[in-house]
N, C-alpha and C positions, 0 to 999 in steps of 0.2 A: 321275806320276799315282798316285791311291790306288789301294789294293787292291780286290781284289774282294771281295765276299762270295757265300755259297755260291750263292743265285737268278743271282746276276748270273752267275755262271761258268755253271751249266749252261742258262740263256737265251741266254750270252754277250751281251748287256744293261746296259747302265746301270738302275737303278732306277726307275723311273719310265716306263721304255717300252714301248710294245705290241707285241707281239710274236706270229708262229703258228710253231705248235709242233707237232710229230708226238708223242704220249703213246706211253709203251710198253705200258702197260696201261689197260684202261680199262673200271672191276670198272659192273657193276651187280649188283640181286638183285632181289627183287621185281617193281619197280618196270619192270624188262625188259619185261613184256607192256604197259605202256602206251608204253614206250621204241618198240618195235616197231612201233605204228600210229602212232606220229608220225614214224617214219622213212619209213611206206609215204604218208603223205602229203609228206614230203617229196619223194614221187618218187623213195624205196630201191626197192631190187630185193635186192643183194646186200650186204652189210659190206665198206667198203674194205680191210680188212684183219681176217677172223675171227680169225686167230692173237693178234691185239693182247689180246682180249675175255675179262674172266675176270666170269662171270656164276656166282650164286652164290643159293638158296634158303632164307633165313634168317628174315627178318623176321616170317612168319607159319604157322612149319612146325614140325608139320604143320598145314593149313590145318583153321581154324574153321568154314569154312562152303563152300557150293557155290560160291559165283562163286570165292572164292579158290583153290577146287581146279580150277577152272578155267583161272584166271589160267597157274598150276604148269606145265596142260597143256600150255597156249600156249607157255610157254616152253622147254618140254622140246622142244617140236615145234621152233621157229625153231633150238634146238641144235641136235635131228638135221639141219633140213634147210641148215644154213650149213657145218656139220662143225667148230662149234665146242668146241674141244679143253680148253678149260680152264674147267667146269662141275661145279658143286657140287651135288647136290640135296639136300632138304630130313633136316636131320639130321646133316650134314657136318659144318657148324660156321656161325659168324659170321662174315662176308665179311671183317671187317677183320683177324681170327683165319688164315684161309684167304690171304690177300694174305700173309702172311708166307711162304709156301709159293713166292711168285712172286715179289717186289720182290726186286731186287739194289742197290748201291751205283750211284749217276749215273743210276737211270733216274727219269724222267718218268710220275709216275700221276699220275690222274683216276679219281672216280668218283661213281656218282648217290648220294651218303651223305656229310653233312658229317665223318661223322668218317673218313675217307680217308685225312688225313693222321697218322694211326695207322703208318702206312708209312715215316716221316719218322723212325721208330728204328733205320731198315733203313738209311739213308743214300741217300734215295732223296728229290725234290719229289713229295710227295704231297697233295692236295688237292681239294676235294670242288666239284661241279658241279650240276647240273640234270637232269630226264628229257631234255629238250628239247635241250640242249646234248648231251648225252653222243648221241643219236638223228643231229645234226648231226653229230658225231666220226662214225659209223656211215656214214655219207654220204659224207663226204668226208676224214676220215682224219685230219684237223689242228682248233686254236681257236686261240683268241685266248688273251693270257694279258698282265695288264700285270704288269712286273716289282715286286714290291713293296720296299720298304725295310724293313730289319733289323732287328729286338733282339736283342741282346746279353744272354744270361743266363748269369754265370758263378757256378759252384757249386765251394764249397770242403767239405774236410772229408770228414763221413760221415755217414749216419741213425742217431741211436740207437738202441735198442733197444725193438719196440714202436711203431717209427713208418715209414711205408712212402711207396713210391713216391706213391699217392693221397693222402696228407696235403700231400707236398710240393708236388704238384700245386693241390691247390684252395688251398694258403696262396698259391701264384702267384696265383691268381687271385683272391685277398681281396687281396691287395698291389695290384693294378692294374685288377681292376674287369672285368665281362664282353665289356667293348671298350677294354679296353687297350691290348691290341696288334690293335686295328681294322687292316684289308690289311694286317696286316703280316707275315715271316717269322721265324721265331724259331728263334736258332743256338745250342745249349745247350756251354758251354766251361767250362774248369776241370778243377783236377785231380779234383774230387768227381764227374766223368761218370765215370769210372773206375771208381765206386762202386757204381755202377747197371749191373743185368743188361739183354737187351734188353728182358725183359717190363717192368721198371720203364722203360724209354724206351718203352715204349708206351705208359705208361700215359701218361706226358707229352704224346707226340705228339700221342693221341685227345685229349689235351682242349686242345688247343693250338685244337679248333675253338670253345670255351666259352669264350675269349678274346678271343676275335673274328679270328683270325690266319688267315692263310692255309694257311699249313705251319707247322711246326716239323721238328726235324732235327737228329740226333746224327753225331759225324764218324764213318767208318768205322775204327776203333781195332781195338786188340788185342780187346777185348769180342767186338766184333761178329764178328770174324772167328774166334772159338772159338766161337760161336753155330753159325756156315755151316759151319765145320768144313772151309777153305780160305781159301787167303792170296785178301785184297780189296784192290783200287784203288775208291778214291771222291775223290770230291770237298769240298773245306774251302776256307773262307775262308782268304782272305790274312792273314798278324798284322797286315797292316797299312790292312785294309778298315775301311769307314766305315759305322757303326748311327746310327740314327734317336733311339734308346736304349739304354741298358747300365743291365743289375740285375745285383749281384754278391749272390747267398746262403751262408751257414755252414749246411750241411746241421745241423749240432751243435746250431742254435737251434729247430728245425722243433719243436712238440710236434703231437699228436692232434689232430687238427680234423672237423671237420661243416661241409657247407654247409647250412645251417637254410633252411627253406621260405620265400618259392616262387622263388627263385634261385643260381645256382649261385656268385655272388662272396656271397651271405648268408655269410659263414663268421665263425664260432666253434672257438675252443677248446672239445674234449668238456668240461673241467671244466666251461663255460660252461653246456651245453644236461643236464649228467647230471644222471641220473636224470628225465628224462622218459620217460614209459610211450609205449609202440609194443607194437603188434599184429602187427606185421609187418616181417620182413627179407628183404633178396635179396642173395645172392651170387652173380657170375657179370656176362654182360654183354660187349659189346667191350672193356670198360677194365678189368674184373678178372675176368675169366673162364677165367683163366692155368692151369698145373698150381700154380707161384708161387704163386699169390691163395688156391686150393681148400687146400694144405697148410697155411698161416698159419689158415684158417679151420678148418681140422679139427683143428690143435693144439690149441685154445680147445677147440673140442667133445669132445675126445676124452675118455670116460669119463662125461659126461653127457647130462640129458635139458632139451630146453629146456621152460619150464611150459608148463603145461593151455593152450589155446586158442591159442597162438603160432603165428604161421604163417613158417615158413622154407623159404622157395625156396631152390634151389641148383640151376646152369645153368652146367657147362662150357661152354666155348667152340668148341668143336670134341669132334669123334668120338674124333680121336685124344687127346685130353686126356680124355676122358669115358674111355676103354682104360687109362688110364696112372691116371689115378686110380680107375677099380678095381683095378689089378693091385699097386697101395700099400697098398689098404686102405681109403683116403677116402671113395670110397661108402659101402659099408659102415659107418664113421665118423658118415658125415652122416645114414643113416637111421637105427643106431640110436639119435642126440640127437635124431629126430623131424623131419626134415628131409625136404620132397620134394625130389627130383632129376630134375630135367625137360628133355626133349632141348635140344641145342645150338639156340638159338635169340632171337632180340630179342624175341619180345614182351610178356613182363610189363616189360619197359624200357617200352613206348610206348603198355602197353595195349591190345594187340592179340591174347592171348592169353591162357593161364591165367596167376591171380593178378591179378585186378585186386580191387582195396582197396573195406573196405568204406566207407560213412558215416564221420566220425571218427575214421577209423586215422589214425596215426601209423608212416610206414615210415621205417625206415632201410634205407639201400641201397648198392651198388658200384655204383650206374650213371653216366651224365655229365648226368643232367638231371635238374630236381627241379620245372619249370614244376608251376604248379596245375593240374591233371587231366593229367599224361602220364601217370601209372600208368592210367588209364583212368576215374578218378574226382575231380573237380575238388573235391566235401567231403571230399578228404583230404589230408595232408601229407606230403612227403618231405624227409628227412634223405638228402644223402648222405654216404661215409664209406668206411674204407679195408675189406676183407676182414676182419682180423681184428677191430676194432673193429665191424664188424655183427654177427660171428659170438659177441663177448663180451654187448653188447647183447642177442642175440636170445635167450640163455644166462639174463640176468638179467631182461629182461622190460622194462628200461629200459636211453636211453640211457650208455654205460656204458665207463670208459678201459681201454684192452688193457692198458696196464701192468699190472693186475693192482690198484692201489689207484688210491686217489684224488690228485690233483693240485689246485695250485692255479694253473695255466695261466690264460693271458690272451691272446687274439688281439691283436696289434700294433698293428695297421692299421683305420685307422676310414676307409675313404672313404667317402662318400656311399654307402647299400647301396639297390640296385635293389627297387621296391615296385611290387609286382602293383597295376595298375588296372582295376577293369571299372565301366564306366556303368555305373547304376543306371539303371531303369525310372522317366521322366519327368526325367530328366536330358536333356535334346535338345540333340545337337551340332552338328545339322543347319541350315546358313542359307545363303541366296543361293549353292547349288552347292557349300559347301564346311565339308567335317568335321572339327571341332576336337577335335582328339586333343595338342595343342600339349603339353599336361600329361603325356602318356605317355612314357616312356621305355620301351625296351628292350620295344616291343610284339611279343610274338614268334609264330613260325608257330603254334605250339600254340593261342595266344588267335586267332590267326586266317583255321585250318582244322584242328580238333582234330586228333589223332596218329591217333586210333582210327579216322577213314573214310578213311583215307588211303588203302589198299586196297579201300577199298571203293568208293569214287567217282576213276574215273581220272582222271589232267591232264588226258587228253587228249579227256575229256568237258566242258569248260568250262564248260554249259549245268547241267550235274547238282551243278558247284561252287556255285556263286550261290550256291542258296540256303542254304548253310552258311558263308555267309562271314562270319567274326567273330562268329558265333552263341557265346554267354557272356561276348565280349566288350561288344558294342551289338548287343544283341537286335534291333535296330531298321534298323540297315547294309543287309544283305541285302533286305529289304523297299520301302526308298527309295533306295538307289545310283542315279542315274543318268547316262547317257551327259553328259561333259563336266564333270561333279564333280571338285574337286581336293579331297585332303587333307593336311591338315597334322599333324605329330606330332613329338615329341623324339628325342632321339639313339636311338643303336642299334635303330633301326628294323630288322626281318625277322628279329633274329636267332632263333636255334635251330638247326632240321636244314636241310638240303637239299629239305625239301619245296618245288616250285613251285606247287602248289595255291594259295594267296592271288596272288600275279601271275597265274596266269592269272587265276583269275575275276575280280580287280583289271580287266586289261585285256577282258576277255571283256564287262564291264559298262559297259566306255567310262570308265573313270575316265583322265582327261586328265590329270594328273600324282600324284606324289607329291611334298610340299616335308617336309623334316626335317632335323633338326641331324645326324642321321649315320643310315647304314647300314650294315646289317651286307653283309660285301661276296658270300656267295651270295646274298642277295636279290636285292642289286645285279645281277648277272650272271643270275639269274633275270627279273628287268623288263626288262633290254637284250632279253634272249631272245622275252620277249612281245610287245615295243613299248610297256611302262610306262614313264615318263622319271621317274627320281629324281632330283629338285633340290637339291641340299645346300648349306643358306643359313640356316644359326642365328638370323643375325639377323632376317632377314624371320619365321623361325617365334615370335623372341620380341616381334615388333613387330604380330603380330598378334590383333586382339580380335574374337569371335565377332561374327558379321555384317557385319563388312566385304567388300568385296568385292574377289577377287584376281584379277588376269589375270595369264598367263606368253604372252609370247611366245619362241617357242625359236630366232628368229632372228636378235632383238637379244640373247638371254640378258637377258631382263630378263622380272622379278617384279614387280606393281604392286599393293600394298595400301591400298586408300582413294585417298592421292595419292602414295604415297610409291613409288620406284624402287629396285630393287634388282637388283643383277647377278650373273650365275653364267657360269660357265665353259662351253662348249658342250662337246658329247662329241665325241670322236675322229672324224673322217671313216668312220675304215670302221666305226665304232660306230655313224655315223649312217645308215645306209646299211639296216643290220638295222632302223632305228627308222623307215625308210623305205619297206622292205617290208610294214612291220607285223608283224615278227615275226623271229625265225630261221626258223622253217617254208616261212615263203613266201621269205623270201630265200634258201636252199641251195635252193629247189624253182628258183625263178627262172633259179640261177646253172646 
């Protein structure tokens, strides 16, 4: 028999199967106070297990407005009154930052934040879920999990000089495209891991979600275990386990890259995008908000002032990195090159805090997303880019190569690069029940529940979603949805964060399916959780012409466009089961 690989061992699993699992941790932040009354609908009382629960205050802290400091209170209250133990509040740091404090090698996380598997440096299955789902863990203690299949990414070599863990990162993901590795697990091998600190495997991990993957995952090695500062047992594939795919990289080839606006596989070589003017930089974030990331940026700064009108954020990651980097010097550093330094926290990442972009700007940034409006302003642009590369940039006022001179780099890989769509006004998608989105690719949660209400309108108000749904995408959706509507759309349907906001209002609106060439697979696991059925059937989406009329029966697994017949695979039994309740809600309430 073949080898395992790493999901398969710690599922003890074949690839491909469904499984329940006990999580050893299971982080949320925010998003806890809606977490919490979907659990008391479920029929909670008490957490199966509070010790599991590492709840954490980040996303909008400190909060902007009343209900958010409201939200806070709630959550502070259901800490004291559960006696849960492993709780951040606002100003600690970023949960995926804070998770390093707790993940060990072989265990099992979960968490309400697609970039979770940020943990996956730790040598740990780490991976990002739902309000809804994580509220269910809360209940009853276990989920669902299907075993994904592997990629194989082996790295030889070393980084030059001047190029960093986030170059290597988004050149991955120019090589393969923002659902390359769709459900998939990604096992990083070679002797060039060896090369990389843990903070450089995080930054891999986190974006292992902007890939489309489940997890990613470094073995637990000599590295890791002078990180913990104690001998580790983990888990590793077999030499002789079986991937889906294998990509072998020469770290020695990697130069300076950008992912240019409004997608994260848009990547360029800096020579390509410099000297474009930007008004705006950020350092900082879950993916480089490191002591690592602030150093490389402060070396660039040190001794200067960035010009008149530049605006430079800079946002440790945690408290204690915000201590360590004062007691270096780095603050210090960063304010007097003209830099604010703004508590540990996400939200100039999402728009939900200070720094959101004017009209026009042009940001370069360390964060893992560049959708059009997640900075909080959809007329502007985001660059993202590694720490020191923002920090040269924000220095010269344009985008700009950390080497110090100019190159004349050239990104490799041309595949097909993902292109923001939005209707325009008297564009009409709408006919006989069913919304032609076929042309869209990679329609993602940001186009369709902006980043910015996300706190502010809960899941678990459905009714308060509506009307914001797809709002800059089809002005017009929200207004005409109705019960029994299907829609149809291209690959990488849902992807981005872990928001469930478009599934629910999706199913809250009675939309009877979704058909598309692929999904991004939290969305997936978001619609299960609702009762939305996602159909993945390419061909029926490219065999369709506006006004025709489509039936799905979910019995036969059959699609009917016009006359034509087409078949899909039915979901798992106990997958149908939730879609049978109408929900996860009512099914753990039931059970």
């Amino acid at each position: 028999m073949p080898g395992k690989t790493f999901v398969e061992k710690i599922f003890d699993a074949d690839a491909g199967s469904i499984v329940f699992a006990t999580p050893d941790i299971i982080l949320s932040h925010d998003n806890t106070s809606s977490i919490y009354s979907t659990f008391k609908k479920m029929g909670g009382e008490t957490p199966v297990n509070p010790d599991a629960l590492l709840i954490t205050l980040d996303h909008n802290a400190p909060p902007t407005n009343s209900k958010l400091a409201n939200d806070y209170q709630t959550i502070r209250d259901v800490v004291e009154k559960f006696g849960i133990n492993k709780f951040h509040d606002a100003g600690d740091g970023i949960c995926h930052q804070l998770m390093a404090l707790y993940a060990r090698p072989g265990m099992i996380i979960v968490g309400s934040d697609s970039h979770t598997s940020t943990a996956g440096a730790i040598n740990a299955f780490a991976a990002g879920i739902d309000r809804t789902e994580t509220a269910g863990l809360w209940k009853q203690g276990e989920t669902w999990f299907r075993v994904p299949d592997t990629m194989k990414i082996t790295l030889h070599g070393k980084l030059s000089d001047g190029i960093f863990a986030k170059d290597l990162a988004l050149w991955i993901i120019g090589m393969i495209g923002s659902s390359g590795a769709d459900y998939l697990s990604i096992e990083y091998h070679g002797k060039g891991v060896a090369s990389l600190s843990v903070a450089d495997r995080m930054v891999l991990s986190n974006l292992a979600s902007e890939m489309g993957a489940k997890n990613a995952v470094f073995p637990a090695d000599a590295i890791l275990q002078n990180h913990l500062g104690k001998p580790v047992t983990g888990l590793w594939a077999d030499p002789d386990a079986r991937y889906i795919k294998e990509i072998e990289i020469n770290l020695t080839t990697i130069v300076p890259v950008v992912a240019a606006p409004h997608h994260v596989d848009n990547v360029k070589a800096v020579s390509e995008v410099e000297g474009t003017t930007i008004q705006q930089a950020l350092i900082g974030t879950c993916t480089n908000g490191r002591i690592e990331d602030l150093r490389e940026a402060a070396a660039v700064l040190k001794g200067h002032k960035i010009p008149k009108y530049m605006q430079l954020l800079v946002i440790p990651a945690s408290r204690e990195i915000y201590l360590q980097a004062m007691k270096e010097g780095l603050i210090e550093r960063f304010m007097n090159a003209g830099a604010n330094v703004l508590s540990s926290s996400c939200g100039p990442c999402l728009g939900t805090g200070q720094g959101i972009p004017a009209d026009g700007y042009n940001i370069i940034s360390t964060a893992n997303r560049n959708f059009k409006g997640r900075m909080g302003n959809p007329n502007s642009d985001v660059y993202l880019a590694s720490p020191a590369t923002v920090a040269i940039s924000a220095l010269k006022g344009v985008i700009s190569d950390p080497r110090g001179k100019s190159h004349q780099d050239h990104y490799p890989f041309h595949i097909p690069q993902s292109a923001t769509v939005d209707i325009r006004e008297g564009d009409d998608r709408y006919d006989a029940h069913t919304w032609n989105y076929t042309d869209v690719d990679n329609l993602n949660t940001d186009q369709m529940f902006a980043g910015n209400l996300t706190y502010n309108v809960q899941s678990s108000e459905p009714e308060k979603i509506l009307p914001y749904l797809f709002k800059g995408f089809d002005n017009s959706f929200a207004d005409r949805v109705k019960p029994g509507d299907i829609i149809l759309a291209g690959a990488n349907f849902g992807c981005g964060s872990s928001r469930e906001h478009p599934a629910v209002g999706l199913a809250h609106a009675g939309v009877k399916a979704v058909i598309c060439k692929s999904v991004n697979r939290i969305f997936y696991r978001s619609s299960v959780n609702q009762g939305l059925p996602i159909i993945l059937l390419p061909e029926a989406v490219d065999a369709f012409h506006q006004g025709e009329s489509v039936r799905i029966d979910f019995t036969t697994g059959t699609v009917t466009i016009a006359a034509k017949e087409f078949r899909f695979a039915p979901l798992p039994s106990k997958l149908m089961e939730i879609f049978q309740a109408k929900g996860l809600i009512h099914y753990v309430k039931n059970r």
